[in-house]
ZAMARGU-4260 file (C-alpha; in steps of 0.2 Angstrom, whole numbers, plus 5000, padded with zeros to 4 digits):
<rodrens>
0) 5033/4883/5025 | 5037/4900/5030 | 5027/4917/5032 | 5035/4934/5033 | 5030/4952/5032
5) 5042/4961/5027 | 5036/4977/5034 | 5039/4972/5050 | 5058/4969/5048 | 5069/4981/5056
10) 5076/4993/5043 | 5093/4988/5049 | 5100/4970/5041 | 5084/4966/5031 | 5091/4953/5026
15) 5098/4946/5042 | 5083/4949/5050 | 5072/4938/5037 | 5084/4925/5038 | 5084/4923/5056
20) 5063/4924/5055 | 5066/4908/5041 | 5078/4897/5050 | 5069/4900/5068 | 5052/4893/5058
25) 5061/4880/5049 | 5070/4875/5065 | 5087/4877/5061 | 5092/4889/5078 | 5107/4901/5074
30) 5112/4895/5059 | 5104/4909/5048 | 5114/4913/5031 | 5109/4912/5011 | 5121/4896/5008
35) 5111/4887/5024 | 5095/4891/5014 | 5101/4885/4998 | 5108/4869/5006 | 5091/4865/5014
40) 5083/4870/4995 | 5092/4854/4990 | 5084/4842/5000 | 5069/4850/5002 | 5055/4861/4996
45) 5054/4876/5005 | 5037/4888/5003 | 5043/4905/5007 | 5027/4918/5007 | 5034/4937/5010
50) 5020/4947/5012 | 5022/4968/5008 | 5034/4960/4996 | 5038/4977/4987 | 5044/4986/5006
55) 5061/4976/4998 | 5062/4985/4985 | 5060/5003/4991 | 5078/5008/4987 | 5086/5003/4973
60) 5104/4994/4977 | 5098/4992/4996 | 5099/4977/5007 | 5083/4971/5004 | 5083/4972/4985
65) 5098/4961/4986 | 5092/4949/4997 | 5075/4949/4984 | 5089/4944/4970 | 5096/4930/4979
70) 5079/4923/4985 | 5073/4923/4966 | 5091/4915/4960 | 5087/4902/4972 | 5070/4900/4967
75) 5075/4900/4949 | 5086/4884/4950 | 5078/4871/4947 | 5084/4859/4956 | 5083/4868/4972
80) 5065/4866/4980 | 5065/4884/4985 | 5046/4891/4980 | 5044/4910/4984 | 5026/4920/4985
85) 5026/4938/4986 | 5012/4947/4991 | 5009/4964/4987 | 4994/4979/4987 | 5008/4987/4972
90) 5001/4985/4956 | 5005/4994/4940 | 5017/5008/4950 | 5037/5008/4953 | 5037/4994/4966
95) 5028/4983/4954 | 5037/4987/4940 | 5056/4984/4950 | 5048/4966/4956 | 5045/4962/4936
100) 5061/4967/4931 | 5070/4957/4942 | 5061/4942/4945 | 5050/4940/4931 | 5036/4929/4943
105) 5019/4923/4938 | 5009/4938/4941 | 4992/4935/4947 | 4980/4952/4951 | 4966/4949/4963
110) 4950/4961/4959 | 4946/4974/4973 | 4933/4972/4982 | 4918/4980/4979 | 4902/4990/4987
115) 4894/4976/4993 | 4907/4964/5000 | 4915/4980/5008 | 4900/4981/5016 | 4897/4967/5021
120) 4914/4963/5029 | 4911/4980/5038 | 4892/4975/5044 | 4901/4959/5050 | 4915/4969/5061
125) 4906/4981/5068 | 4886/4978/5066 | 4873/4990/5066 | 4869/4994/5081 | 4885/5006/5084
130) 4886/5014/5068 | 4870/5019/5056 | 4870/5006/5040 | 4869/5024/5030 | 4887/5029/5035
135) 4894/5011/5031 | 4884/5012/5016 | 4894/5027/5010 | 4909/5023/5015 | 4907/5007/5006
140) 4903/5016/4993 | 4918/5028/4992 | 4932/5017/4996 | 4923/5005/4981 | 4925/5018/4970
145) 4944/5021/4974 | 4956/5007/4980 | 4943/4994/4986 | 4954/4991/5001 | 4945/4984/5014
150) 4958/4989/5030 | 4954/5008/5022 | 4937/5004/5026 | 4940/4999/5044 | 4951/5014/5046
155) 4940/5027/5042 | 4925/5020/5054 | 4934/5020/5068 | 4938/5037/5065 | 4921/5040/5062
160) 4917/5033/5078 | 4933/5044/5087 | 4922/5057/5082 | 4907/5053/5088 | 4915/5050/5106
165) 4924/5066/5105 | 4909/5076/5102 | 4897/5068/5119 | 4897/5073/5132 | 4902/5061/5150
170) 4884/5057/5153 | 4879/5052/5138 | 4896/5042/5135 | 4892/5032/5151 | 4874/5028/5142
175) 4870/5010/5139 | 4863/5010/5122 | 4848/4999/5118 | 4843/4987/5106 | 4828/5001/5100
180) 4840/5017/5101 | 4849/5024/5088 | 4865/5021/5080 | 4878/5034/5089 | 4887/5036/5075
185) 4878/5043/5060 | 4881/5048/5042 | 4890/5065/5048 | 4904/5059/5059 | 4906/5045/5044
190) 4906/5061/5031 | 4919/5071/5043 | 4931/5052/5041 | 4931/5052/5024 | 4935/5070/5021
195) 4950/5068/5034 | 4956/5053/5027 | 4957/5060/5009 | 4971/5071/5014 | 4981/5053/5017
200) 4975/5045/5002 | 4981/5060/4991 | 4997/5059/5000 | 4997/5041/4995 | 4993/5044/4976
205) 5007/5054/4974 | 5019/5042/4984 | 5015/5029/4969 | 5017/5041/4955 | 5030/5037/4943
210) 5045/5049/4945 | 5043/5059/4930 | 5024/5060/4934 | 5029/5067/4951 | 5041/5080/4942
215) 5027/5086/4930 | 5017/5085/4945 | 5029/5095/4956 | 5033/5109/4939 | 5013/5111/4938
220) 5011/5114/4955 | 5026/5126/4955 | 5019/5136/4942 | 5002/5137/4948 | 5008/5146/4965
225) 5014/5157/4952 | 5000/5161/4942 | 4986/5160/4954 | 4974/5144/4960 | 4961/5147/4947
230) 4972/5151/4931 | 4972/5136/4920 | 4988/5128/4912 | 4989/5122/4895 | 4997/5107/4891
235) 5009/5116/4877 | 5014/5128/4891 | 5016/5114/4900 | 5027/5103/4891 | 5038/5120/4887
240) 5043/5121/4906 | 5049/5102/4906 | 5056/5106/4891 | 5068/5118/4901 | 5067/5108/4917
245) 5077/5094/4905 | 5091/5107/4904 | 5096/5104/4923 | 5094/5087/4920 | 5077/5083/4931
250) 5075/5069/4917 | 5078/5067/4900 | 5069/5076/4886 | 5065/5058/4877 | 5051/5056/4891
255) 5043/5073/4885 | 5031/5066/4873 | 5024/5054/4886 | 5015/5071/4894 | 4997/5071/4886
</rodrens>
């Protein structure tokens, strides 16, 4: 069996570089190449578990998304041994969609986590006596009302807790803090976090749009620099400029009536 990431591949020869990851794992030294993998599919069964699966697939036609094709030929035949497992936050959004169209797998959806198992994986890493059980409690609360993503979670505390060293002084840095004090970091340095890491999740909301939601996006955006941030756009006025937008072909005018 083996485990890759594919985020960690060198965006140069994806595919040679997972190939050489899988034969070093399987014991097969240099001799890393697709007909070598198929050859040891036919005598054997092979567990192949890509994790950040959809990082393949980011360009369409690119080495990776070819190297995803030939993987799921191989594990289509059945009687190579090849069993591939992709593993993936994407769900629902282009990458997703790309992985469906060209292999078709089993899909199974793991539920996010929620408040309380947020919180307790976070009580569990960094306890209570660095960082007040309030601020864990909210963030808990707010990532669990959002992605549900545990490492989100993480990230944001440990800004909270940048925060908090950048705002004492040396002397109370070089404090010992005891059993009986006071958290350090409070609900306000978490608050601050969360604030600043909105700006990244945002970001990240819109990298996952669909491309004609990020064209509306982009013409609504556009057109509210125009008429001022607290003018409201109506959806008819709305679909008139994508209407128009279609004349320079941004995308075609059968997708209008999917804008609601």
């Amino acid at each position: 069996m083996a485990s890759l990431f594919a985020s960690s591949i060198a965006k140069d020869g994806i595919q040679k570089g997972m190939l050489e990851q899988v034969a070093k794992r399987m014991g097969l030294g240099n001799d890393a190449n697709m007909a070598n993998l198929e050859k040891q599919a036919k005598d054997n069964v092979l567990i192949l578990i890509i994790d950040e699966v959809d990082m393949l697939l980011k360009r369409q036609d690119s080495d990776g998304e070819r190297f995803f094709r030939d993987l799921i030929r191989i594990a289509n035949e059945e009687h190579l041994g090849l069993r591939l497992i992709g593993i993936s936050n994407s769900v629902n959004d282009d990458s997703s969609t790309r992985i469906k169209e060209i292999g078709a797998p089993e899909e199974v959806v793991f539920p996010s986590y929620d408040e309380s198992e947020l919180l307790e994986i976070v009580t569990k890493r960094v306890g209570n006596s660095t960082v007040d059980s309030k601020a864990l409690e909210l963030v808990s609360r707010k990532i669990a009302a959002t992605s549900g993503d545990a490492r989100k979670v993480m990230e944001i505390v440990s800004n909270a807790v940048q925060r908090c060293i950048d705002s004492l002084s040396e002397e109370a840095l070089s404090k010992e803090v005891g059993v009986d004090d006071q958290p350090p970091v409070k609900i306000n340095h978490m608050m601050w976090a969360i604030r600043e890491g909105n700006i990244i999740k945002h970001a990240y909301m819109i990298q996952k749009l669909p491309q004609l939601a990020k064209i509306v996006l982009c013409i609504a955006v556009a057109y509210g620099h125009v008429i001022g941030p607290k003018a409201e756009i109506r959806i008819s006025y709305l679909k008139k400029l994508c209407t128009t937008a279609t004349n320079h072909a941004l995308f075609d005018s059968s997708d209008i009536g999917s804008i609601t």
